[in-house]
Each structure stands twice: as C-alpha cells, then as structure tokens.
C-alpha positions as CSV (number, residue, x, y, z in Angstrom):
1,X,-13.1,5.0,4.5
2,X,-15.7,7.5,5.5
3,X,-17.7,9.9,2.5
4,X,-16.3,12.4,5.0
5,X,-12.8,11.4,4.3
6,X,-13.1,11.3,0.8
7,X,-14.5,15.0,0.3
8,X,-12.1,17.6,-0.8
9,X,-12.4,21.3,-0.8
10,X,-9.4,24.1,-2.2
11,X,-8.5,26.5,0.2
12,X,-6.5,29.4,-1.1
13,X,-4.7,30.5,2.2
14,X,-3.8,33.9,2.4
15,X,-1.0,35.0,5.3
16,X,-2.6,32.6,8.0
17,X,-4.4,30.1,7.3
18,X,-6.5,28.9,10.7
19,X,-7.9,25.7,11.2
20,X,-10.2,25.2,14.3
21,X,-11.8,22.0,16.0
22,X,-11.8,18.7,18.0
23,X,-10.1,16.5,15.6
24,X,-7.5,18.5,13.6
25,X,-4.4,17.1,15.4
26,X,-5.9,13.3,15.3
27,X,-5.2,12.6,11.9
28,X,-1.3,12.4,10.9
29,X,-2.7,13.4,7.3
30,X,-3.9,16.7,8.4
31,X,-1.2,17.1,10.8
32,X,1.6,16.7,8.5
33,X,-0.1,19.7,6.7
34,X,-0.2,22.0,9.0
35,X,2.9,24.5,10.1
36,X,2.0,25.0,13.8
37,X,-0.4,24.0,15.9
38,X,-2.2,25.3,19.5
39,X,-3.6,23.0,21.6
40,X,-6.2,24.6,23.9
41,X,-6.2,22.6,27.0
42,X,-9.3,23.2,29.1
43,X,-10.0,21.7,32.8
44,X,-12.5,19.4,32.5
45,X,-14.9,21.2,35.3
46,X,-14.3,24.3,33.4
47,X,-15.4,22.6,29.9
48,X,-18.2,20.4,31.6
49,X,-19.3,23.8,32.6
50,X,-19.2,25.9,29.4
51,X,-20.9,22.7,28.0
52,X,-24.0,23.1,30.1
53,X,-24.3,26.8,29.8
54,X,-23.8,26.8,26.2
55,X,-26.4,23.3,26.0
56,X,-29.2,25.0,28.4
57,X,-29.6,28.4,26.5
58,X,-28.8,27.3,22.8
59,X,-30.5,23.8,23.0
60,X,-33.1,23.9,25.4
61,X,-32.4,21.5,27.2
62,X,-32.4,20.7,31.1
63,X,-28.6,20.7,33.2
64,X,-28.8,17.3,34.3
65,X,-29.6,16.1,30.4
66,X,-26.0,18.1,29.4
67,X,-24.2,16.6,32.5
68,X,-25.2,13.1,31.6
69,X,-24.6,13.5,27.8
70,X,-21.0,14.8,29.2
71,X,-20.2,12.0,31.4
72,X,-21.9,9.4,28.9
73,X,-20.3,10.2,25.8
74,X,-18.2,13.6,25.5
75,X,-15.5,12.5,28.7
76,X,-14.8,9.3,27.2
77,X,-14.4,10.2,23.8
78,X,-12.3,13.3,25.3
79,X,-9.8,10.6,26.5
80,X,-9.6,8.8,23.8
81,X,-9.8,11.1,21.2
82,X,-9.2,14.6,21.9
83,X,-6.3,14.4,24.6
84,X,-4.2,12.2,22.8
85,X,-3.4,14.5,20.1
86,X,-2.4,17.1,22.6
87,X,1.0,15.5,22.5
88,X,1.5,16.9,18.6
89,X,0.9,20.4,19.3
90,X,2.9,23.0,18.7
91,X,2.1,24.7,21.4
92,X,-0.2,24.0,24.5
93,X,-2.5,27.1,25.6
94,X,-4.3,27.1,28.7
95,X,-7.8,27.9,28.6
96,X,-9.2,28.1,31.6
97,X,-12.2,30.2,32.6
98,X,-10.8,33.7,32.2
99,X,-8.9,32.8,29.4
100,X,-8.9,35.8,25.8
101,X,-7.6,33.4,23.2
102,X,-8.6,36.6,20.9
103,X,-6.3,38.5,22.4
104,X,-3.7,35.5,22.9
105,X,-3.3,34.5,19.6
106,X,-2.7,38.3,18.4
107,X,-0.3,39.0,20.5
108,X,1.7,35.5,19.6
109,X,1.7,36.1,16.0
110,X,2.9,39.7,16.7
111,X,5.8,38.2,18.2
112,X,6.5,34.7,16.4
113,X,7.4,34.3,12.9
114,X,5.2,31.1,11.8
C-alpha cells in the first residue's frame, strides 16, 4: 500500500462534516464512513472548459497544452476512475455551467435531515 494510504489524521466533526474531491467515493473504506454523499456530475465540454480557463490564468500555460493534458490523461482517468464511483452517491447534482453549488447545498441541508 501507498505512504498515502497509511497516513492518518483526527478530525473532530462538528454538525457537518464535508469532505470534497475526485477520489472520495472510490475507496469502499472511505465510503463506508461517510453518511451521505453528492456526486457532482459535470459535462465533459463544460469541465474540459473550466479546465482550460482555470489552467491558462493560474498556470500559465498555453490552451492547446490544457486540451491535450485533458484528452491525454484527465478523460481517461475520468472514465476509469472518477465516473465509476458516481454509482455510490447519495445524491447526483448537476453541475453544469450556471450551476451555485453554494447556494445548492444550503438550501438541501435546510430541508434534509442528514
């Protein structure tokens, strides 16, 4: 197993406790921890184009570098990793290009008891 794996860290959760990234749902370890789950599901020509955005202005580096990084390593990796563990969510939320998740998830937890 990976160092990564192996590292532990307490977390004292308070009324919510919110995990967010790409690989929470992958591991059945971490799922069987958590309580409920969102699953933001994101067109790929909507993510491909957040990517670049977000890769031009905070990385510096040119469109067509971000595109081909995308379609080399970040689309197959989506299908193998990342999509798969949609099917263990909770809930599936879709993010498109107008989506508030701010203002999404505060109204949910107004209404749901978790």
């Amino acid at each position: 197993a990976s160092d990564v794996y192996k590292r532990q860290t307490e977390i004292i959760p308070e009324e919510y406790l919110v995990i967010e990234g790409l690989h929470v749902l992958f591991l059945s370890k971490i799922r069987e921890l958590v309580s409920f789950s969102f699953f933001m599901d994101s067109p790929l020509e909507v993510a491909v184009c957040r990517r670049c955005i977000r890769d031009v202005h905070e990385y510096d580096v040119t469109a067509e570098y971000s595109l081909n990084q995308f379609l080399k390593f970040v689309r197959p990796s989506y299908f193998e990793y990342i999509l798969p563990a949609k099917k263990h969510s909770d809930l599936v939320v879709e993010n498109n290009f107008h989506t508030r998740i701010d203002l999404f998830i505060n109204d949910f937890l107004q209404k749901n008891q978790l």
